[in-house]
KOLLO-845822 format. One line per 4 residues: their letters; for each residue x, y, z of N, C-alpha, C. Coordinates in steps of 0.001 Angstrom, whole numbers, plus 500000, padded with zeros to 6 digits. Atoms other than C-alpha are relative to their C-alpha. Example, Ala and Ser with C-alpha at 12.3 -4.5 7.8 and 13.67 -1.06 7.14 Angstrom:
<atoms>
as) 500890/498810/500000/512300/495500/507800/500900/501200/500000  499180/498810/499940/513670/498940/507140/499230/501090/500730
</atoms>
This chain:
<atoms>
xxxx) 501095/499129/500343/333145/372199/088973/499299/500532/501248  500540/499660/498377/331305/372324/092521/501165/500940/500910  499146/498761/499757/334488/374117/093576/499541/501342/499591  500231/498648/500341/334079/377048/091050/498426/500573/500380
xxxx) 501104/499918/499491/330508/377109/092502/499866/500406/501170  499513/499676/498459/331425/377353/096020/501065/501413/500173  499427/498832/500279/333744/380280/095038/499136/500865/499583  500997/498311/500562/331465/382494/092802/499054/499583/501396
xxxx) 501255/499747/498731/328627/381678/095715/500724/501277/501214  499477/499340/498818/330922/382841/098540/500922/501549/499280  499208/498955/500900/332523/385744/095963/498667/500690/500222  501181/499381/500270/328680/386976/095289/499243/500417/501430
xxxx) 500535/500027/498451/327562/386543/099228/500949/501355/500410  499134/498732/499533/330613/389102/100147/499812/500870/499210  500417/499421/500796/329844/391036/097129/498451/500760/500539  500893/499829/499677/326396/391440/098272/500421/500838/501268
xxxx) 499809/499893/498754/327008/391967/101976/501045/501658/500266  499094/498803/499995/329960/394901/101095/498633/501283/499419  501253/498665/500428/326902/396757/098969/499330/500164/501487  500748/499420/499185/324742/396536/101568/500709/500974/501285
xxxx) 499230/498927/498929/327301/397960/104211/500097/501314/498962  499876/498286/500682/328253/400829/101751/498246/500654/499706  501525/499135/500486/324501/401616/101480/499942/499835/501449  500799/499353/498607/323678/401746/105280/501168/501202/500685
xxxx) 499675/499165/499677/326964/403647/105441/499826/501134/499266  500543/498678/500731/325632/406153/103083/499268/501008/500397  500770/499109/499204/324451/409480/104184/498676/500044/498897  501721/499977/500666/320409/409977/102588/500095/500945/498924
xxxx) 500044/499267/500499/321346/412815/100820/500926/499474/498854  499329/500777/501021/323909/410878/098475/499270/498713/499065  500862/500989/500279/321344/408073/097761/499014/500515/498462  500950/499022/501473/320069/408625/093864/499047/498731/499777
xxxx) 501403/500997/500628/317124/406987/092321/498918/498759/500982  500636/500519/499091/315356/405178/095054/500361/500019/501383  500256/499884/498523/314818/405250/099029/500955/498886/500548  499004/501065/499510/317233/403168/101140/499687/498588/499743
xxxx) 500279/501415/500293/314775/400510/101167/499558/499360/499357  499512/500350/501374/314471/400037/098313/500971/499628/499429  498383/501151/500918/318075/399202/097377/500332/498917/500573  500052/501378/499240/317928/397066/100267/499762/498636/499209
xxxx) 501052/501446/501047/315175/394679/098109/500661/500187/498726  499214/500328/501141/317170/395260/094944/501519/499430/500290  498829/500360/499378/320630/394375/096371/499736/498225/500384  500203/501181/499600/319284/391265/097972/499095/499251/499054
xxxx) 501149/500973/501024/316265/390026/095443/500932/499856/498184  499475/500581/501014/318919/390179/092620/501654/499895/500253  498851/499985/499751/322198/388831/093068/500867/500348/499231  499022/500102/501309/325409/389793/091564/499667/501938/499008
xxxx) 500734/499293/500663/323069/392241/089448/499778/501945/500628  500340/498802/499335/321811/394602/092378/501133/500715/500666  498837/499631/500005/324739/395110/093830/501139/500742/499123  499224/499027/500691/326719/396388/091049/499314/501137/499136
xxxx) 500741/498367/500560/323582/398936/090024/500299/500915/501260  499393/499439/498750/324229/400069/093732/501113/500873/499857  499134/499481/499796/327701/401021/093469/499704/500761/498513  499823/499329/500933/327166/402089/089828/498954/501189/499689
xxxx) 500851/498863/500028/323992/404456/089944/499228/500420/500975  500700/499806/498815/322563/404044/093329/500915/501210/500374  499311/498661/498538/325331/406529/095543/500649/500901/498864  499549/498752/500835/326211/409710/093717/501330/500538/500675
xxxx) 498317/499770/499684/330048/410618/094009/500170/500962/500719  499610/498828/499129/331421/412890/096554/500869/501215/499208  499503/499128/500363/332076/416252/095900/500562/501551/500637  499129/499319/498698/334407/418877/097563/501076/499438/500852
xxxx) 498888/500501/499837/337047/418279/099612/499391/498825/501044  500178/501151/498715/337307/415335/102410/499829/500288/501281  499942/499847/498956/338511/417009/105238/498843/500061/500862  500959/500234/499209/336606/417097/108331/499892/501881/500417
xxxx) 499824/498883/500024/335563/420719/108654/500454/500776/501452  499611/499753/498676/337011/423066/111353/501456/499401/500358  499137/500947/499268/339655/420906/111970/501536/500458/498632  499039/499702/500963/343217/421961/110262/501472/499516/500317
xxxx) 498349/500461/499787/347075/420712/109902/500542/501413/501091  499993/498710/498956/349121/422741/112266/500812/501192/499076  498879/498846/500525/351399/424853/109362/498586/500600/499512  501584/499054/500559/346892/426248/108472/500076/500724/501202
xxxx) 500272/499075/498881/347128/427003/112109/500436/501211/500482  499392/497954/500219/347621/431230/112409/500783/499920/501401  499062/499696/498682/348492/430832/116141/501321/499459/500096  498887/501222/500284/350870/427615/115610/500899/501022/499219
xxxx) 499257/499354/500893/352368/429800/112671/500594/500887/501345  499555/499145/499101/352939/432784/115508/500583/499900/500677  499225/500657/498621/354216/430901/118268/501684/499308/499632  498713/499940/500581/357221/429653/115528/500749/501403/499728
xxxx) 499367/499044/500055/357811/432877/114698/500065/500771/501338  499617/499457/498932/357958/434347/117996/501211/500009/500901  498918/500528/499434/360693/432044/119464/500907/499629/499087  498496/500202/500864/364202/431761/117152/500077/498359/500080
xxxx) 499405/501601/499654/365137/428058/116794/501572/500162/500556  499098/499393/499538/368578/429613/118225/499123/499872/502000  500452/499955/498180/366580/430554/121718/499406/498659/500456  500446/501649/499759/364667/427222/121529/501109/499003/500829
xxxx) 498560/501121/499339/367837/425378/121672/500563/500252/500722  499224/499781/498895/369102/427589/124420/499085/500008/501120  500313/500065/498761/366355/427285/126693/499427/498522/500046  499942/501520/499894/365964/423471/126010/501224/499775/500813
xxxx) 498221/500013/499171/369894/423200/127282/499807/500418/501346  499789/499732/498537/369045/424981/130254/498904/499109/500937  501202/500888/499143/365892/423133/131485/501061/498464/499705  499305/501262/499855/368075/420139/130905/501666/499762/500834
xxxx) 499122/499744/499143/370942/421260/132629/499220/500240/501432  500481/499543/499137/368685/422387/135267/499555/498736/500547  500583/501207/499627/367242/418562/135630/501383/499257/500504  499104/500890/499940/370542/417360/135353/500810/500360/501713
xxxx) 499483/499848/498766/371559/419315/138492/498960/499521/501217  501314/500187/499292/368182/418568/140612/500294/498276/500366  500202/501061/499327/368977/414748/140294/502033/499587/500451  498914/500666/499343/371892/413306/142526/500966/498837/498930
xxxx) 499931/501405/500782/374569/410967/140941/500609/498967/500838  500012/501000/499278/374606/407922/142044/501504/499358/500101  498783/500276/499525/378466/407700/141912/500626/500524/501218  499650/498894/499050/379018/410312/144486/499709/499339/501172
xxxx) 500168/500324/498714/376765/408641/147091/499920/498258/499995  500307/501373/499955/377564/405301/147836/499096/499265/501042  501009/501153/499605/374510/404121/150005/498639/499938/499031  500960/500490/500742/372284/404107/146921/500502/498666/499272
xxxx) 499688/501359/500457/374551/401410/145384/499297/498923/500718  500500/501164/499320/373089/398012/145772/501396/499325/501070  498968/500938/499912/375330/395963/147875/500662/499039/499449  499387/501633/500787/377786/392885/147111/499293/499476/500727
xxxx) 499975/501133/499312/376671/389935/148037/500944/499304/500490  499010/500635/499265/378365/388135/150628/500688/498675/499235  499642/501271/500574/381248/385675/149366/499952/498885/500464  499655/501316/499378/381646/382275/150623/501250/499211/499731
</atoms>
């Protein structure tokens, strides 16, 4: 019995503790029927109780979209869009090939010159 006691306590304590975070992360303008601190003292002076008027009539539901405004995927973006259509995926792949041919000639290979090889070690 003192078990299931020690559970709902520590169930109702996190219970509590999650309202109150979702109410200080609440912007003021979402906040219905009483002042922040006010849900504060209802949240905490009734357990269990205040907490689930909180989530259920205290914060008024979001409405509109989520995104963060200003801010867009890149197939919204007009320039992004332009800059695909400008270059062929045909020319892409031919001037990728050449900048990589072009690296590939720039570095030395290390079969050609043998004083980059490490040495043997001496046998005994």
């Amino acid at each position: 019995m003192v078990r299931w006691i020690v559970i709902g306590s520590v169930g109702a304590i996190a219970f509590t503790v999650y309202a109150l975070v979702d109410l200080s992360m609440t912007q003021a303008p979402r906040v219905r029927a009483f002042s922040k601190p006010v849900w504060i003292a209802v949240i905490v002076a009734i357990p269990l109780i205040g907490p689930l008027l909180w989530l259920l009539i205290g914060k008024s539901k979001r409405t509109g979209p989520r995104r963060a405004p200003g801010r867009s995927s890149p197939d919204d973006n007009p320039s992004f869009l332009g800059a695909l259509e400008r270059e062929s995926s045909d020319e892409r792949i031919r001037r990728l090939e050449e900048e990589l041919k072009a690296l590939d000639d720039d570095q030395p290979d290390s079969a050609d010159n043998p004083d980059d090889q490490d040495p043997k070690p001496p046998t005994s």
